[in-house]
C-alpha positions as CSV (number, residue, x, y, z in Angstrom):
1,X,-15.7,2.4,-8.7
2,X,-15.8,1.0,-5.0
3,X,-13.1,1.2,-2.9
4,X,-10.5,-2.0,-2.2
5,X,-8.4,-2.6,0.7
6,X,-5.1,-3.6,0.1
7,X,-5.4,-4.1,4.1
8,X,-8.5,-4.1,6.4
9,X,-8.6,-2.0,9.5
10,X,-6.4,-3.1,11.9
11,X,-4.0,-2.7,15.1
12,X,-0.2,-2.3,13.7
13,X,2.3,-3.5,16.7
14,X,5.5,-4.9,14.8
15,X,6.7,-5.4,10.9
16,X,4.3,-6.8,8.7
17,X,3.1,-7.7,5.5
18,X,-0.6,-7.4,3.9
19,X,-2.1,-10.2,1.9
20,X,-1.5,-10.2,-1.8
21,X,-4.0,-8.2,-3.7
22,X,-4.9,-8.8,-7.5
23,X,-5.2,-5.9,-9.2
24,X,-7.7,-7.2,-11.5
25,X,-9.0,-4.6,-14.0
26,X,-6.8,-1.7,-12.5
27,X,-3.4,-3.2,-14.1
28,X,-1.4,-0.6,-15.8
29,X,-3.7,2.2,-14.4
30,X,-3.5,5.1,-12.0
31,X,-4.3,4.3,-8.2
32,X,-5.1,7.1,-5.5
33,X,-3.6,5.0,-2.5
34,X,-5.5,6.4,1.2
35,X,-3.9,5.7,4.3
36,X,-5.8,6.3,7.7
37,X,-4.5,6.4,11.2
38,X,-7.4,6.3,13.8
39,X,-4.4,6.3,16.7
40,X,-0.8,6.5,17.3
41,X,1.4,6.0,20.4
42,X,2.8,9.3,20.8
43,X,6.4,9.4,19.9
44,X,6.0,6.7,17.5
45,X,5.6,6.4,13.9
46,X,4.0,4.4,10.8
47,X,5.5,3.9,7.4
48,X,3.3,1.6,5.3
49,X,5.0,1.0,1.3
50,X,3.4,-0.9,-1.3
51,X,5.3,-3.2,-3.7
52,X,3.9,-5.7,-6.4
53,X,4.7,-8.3,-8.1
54,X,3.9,-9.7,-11.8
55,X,3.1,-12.9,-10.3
56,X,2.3,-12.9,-6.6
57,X,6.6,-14.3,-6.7
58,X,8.7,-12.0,-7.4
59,X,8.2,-8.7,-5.6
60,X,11.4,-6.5,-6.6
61,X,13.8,-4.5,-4.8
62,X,11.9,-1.8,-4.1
63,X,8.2,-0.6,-3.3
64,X,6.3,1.0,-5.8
65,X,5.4,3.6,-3.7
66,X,5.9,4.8,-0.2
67,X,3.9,6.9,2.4
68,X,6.6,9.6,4.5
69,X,6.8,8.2,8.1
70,X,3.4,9.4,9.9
71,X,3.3,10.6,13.4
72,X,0.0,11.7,13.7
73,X,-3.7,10.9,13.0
74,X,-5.4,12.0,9.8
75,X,-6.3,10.5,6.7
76,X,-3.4,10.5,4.0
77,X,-3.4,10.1,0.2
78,X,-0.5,9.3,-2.6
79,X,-0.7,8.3,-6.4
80,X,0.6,5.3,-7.4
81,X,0.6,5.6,-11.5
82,X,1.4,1.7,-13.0
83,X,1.1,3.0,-16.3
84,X,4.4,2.0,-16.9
85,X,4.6,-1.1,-15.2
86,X,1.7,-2.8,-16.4
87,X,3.1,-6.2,-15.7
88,X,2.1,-5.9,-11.8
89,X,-0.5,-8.0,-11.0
90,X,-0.4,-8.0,-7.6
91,X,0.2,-5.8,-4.9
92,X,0.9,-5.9,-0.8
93,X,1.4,-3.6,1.9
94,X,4.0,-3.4,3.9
């Protein structure tokens, strides 16, 4: 299977949110989620969460998975296991 973004490359400044993502075929199924940081203002930190929705509405209290707070480069990797939540149909980053 090819990879999928759930957001391109890009320059994080200030709070944000991804665009919505349909999980298509990978509903209910487990996802090895890969976070890269090229560079980081020393001193500073990223935390990037993921949260989903059954219909692109509704997106919960609380992400469905979170990466620690990163302060440094590298390339970082989590499971995020929707086996039992297979009514998310759509996920973001935030």
């Amino acid at each position: 299977m090819l990879p999928n973004f759930l957001l391109p490359e890009s320059i994080a400044r200030a709070d944000g949110i991804g665009p919505e993502v349909d999980l298509g075929s990978q509903c209910g199924k487990l996802l090895v989620l890969t976070l890269g940081i090229d560079r980081i203002i020393e001193q500073e930190s990223l935390e990037v969460s993921v949260w989903g929705s059954p219909d692109g509405k509704n997106w919960g209290m609380r992400p469905l998975s979170t990466f620690p707070p990163k302060f440094y480069c590298g390339i970082y990797s989590t499971l995020l296991n929707l086996a039992s939540r297979p009514e998310i149909e759509v996920v973001r980053v935030h």
